[in-house]
C-alpha positions in Angstrom: 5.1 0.8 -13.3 5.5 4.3 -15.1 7.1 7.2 -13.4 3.4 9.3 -12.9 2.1 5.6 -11.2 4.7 5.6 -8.7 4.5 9.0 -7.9 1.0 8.2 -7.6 1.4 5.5 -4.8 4.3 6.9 -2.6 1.5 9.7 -2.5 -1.7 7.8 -2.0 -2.8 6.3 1.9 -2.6 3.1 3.3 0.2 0.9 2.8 3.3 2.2 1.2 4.5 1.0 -2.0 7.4 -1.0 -1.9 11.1 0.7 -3.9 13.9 -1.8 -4.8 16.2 -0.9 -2.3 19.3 0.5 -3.3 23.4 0.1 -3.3 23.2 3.5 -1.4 20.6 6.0 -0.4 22.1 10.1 -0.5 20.5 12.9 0.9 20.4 16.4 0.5 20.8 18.2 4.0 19.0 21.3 5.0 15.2 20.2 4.6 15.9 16.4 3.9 17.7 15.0 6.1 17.8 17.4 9.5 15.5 20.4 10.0 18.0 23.7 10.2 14.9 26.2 9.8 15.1 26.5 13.6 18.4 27.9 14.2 18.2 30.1 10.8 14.9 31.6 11.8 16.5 32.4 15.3 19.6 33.9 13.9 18.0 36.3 11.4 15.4 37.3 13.6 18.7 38.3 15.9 20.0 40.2 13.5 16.7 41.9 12.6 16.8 43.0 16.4 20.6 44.4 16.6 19.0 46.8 13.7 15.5 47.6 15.6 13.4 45.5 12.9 10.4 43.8 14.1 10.8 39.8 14.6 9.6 37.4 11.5 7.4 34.9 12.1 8.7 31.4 11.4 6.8 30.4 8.3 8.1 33.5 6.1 12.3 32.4 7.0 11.2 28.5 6.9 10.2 28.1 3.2 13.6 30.1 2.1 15.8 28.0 4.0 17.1 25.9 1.4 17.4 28.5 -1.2 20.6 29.3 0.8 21.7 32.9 2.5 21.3 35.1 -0.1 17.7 34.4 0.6 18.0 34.9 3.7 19.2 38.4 3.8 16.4 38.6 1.2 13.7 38.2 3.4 15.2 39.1 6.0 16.3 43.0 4.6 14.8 43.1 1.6 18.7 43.4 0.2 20.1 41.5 -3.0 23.6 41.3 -3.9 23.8 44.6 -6.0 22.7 46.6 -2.7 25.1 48.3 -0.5 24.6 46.6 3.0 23.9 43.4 0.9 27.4 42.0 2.0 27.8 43.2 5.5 23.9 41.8 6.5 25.3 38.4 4.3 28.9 38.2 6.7 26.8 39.4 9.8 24.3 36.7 9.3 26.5 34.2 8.5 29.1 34.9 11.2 26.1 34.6 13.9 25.2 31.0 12.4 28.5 29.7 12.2 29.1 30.5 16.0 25.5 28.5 16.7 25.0 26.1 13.9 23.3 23.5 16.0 21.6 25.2 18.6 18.2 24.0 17.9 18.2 21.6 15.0 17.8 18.1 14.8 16.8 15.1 12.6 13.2 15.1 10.9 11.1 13.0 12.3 11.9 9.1 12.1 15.3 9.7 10.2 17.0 8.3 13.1 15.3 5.2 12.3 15.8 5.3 8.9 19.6 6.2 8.7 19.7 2.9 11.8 18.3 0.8 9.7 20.0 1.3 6.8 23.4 0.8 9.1 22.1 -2.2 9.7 21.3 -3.2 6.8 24.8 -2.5 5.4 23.5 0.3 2.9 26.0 3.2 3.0 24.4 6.2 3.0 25.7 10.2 2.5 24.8 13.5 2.2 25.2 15.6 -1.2 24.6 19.4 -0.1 25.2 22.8 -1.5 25.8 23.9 2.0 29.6 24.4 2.2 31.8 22.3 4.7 32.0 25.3 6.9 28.7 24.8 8.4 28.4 21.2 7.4 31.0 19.5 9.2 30.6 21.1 12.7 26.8 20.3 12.0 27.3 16.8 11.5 29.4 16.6 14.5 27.3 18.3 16.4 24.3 15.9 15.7 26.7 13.2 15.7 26.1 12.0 12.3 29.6 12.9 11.0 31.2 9.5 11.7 28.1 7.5 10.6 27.9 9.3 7.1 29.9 7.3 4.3 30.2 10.4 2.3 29.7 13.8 2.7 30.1 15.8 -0.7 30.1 19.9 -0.1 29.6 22.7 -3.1 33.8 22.8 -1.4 34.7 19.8 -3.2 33.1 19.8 -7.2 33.3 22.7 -9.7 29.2 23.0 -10.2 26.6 23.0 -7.6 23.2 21.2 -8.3 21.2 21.0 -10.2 24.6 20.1 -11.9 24.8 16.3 -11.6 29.0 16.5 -10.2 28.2 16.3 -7.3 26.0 12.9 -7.1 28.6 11.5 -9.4 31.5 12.0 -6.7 29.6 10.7 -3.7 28.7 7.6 -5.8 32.4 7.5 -6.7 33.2 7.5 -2.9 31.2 5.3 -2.1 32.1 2.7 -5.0 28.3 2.2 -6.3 26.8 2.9 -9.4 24.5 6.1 -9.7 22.1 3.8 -11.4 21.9 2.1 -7.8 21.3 5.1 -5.7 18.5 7.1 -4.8 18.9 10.8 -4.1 16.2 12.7 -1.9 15.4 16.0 -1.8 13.2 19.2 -1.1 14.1 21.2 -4.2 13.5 21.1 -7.8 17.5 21.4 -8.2 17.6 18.3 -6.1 15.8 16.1 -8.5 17.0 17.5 -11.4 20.6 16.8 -10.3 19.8 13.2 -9.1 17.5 12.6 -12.8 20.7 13.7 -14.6 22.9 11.5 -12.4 20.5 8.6 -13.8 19.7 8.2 -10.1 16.0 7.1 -8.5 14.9 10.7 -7.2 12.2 11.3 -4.4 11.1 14.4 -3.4 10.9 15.0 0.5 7.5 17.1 0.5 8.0 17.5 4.5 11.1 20.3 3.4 11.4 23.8 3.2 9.2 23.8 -0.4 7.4 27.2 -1.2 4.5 25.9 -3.5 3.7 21.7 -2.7 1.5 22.0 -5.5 4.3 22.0 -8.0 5.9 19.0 -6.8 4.5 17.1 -9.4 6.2 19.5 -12.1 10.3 18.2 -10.8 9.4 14.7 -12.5 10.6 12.9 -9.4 10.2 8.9 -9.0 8.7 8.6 -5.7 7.2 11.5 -3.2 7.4 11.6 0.5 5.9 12.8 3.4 8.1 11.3 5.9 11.0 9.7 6.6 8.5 6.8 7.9 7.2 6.6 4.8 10.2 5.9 3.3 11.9 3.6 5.2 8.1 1.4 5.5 8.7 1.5 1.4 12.2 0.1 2.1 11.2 -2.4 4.6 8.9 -3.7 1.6 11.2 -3.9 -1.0 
């Protein structure tokens, strides 16, 4: 089955299409695995507030989430780097989420299920994020996922963020697999990119924080999602 064919499939309705399942299944974080929008969009509107700006609604923050904080204060204050409040909104900001990282996120829907059944079924799975380990780590403890993940791998610990491939390469180094047997899902062109070049079975999570759905297609990923559900049903058939 071509590439196009099984895009085609994870994407049509009625009963999932069935993927080989892998050594180990990663994840990227913010978008893919646990929905972080929430406490973003309540911290920047905060900061918006301390400075008398009218409150954002949700949608506008949401689809910049995973583009990181420099989008953030983007949106947020119309500021990029070269301005000069562009650092003291980006500390501000960041400072506030630190202090409540986990206030209001949680899993997407039916991960729980799908990160329990993969425990079960003794495939290790991680999380490969260009979120650094400041906010990561006290995330994962806070959701209690910190323990259960067999590797984490942070922009911290690799010299090139994705799309880069280095970072794919070292979780499948900790976790003793071959790329070739893992399958790396994302919400972000840089996602699939990263897992192609890693030689890794890519599947784009069309549930995450993605600006234009329409060019999902475009990334060249192996399977689309629109669930965790639907991924762990195409699991459960393989």
């Amino acid at each position: 089955m071509s590439s196009s064919e099984r895009k085609k499939s994870a994407e049509g309705v009625g009963r999932p299409q069935p993927i080989k399942r892998p050594d180990a299944l990663l994840f990227d974080l913010d978008g893919t695995l646990i929905d972080t929008a929430p406490d973003f969009v309540r911290c920047l509107n905060a900061i918006r507030k301390r400075y008398e700006l009218p409150h954002l609604p949700e949608p506008e923050i949401r689809e910049a989430v995973s583009d990181g904080a420099r989008a953030m204060i983007k949106v947020g204050f119309g500021l990029s780097p070269e301005d000069d409040d562009y650092f003291d909104r980006h500390s501000e900001f960041l400072d506030l989420y630190e202090s409540e990282v986990a206030v209001d996120t949680c899993l997407f829907p039916g991960m729980s299920d799908l990160l329990t059944w993969l425990e079960e079924h003794h495939i290790a799975w991680g999380i490969v994020t260009n979120k650094p380990r400041r906010f990561s780590v006290p995330l994962l403890h806070a959701l209690d996922l910190y323990d259960r993940c067999d590797a984490l791998v942070c922009p911290d610990d690799v010299s090139e963020r994705k799309p880069h491939p280095e970072s794919l390469f070292l979780a499948s180094h900790l976790l003793r697999v071959d790329p070739k047997a893992c399958i790396y899902v994302g919400d972000h062109i840089r996602d699939i990119e990263a897992g192609r070049r890693a030689g890794m079975t890519t599947i784009a999570a069309r549930y995450g924080y993605i600006k234009h759905p329409g060019t999902i297609p475009e990334w060249q990923a192996d399977w689309v999602i629109d669930s965790a559900r639907q991924l762990l049903a195409m699991l459960r058939g393989g």
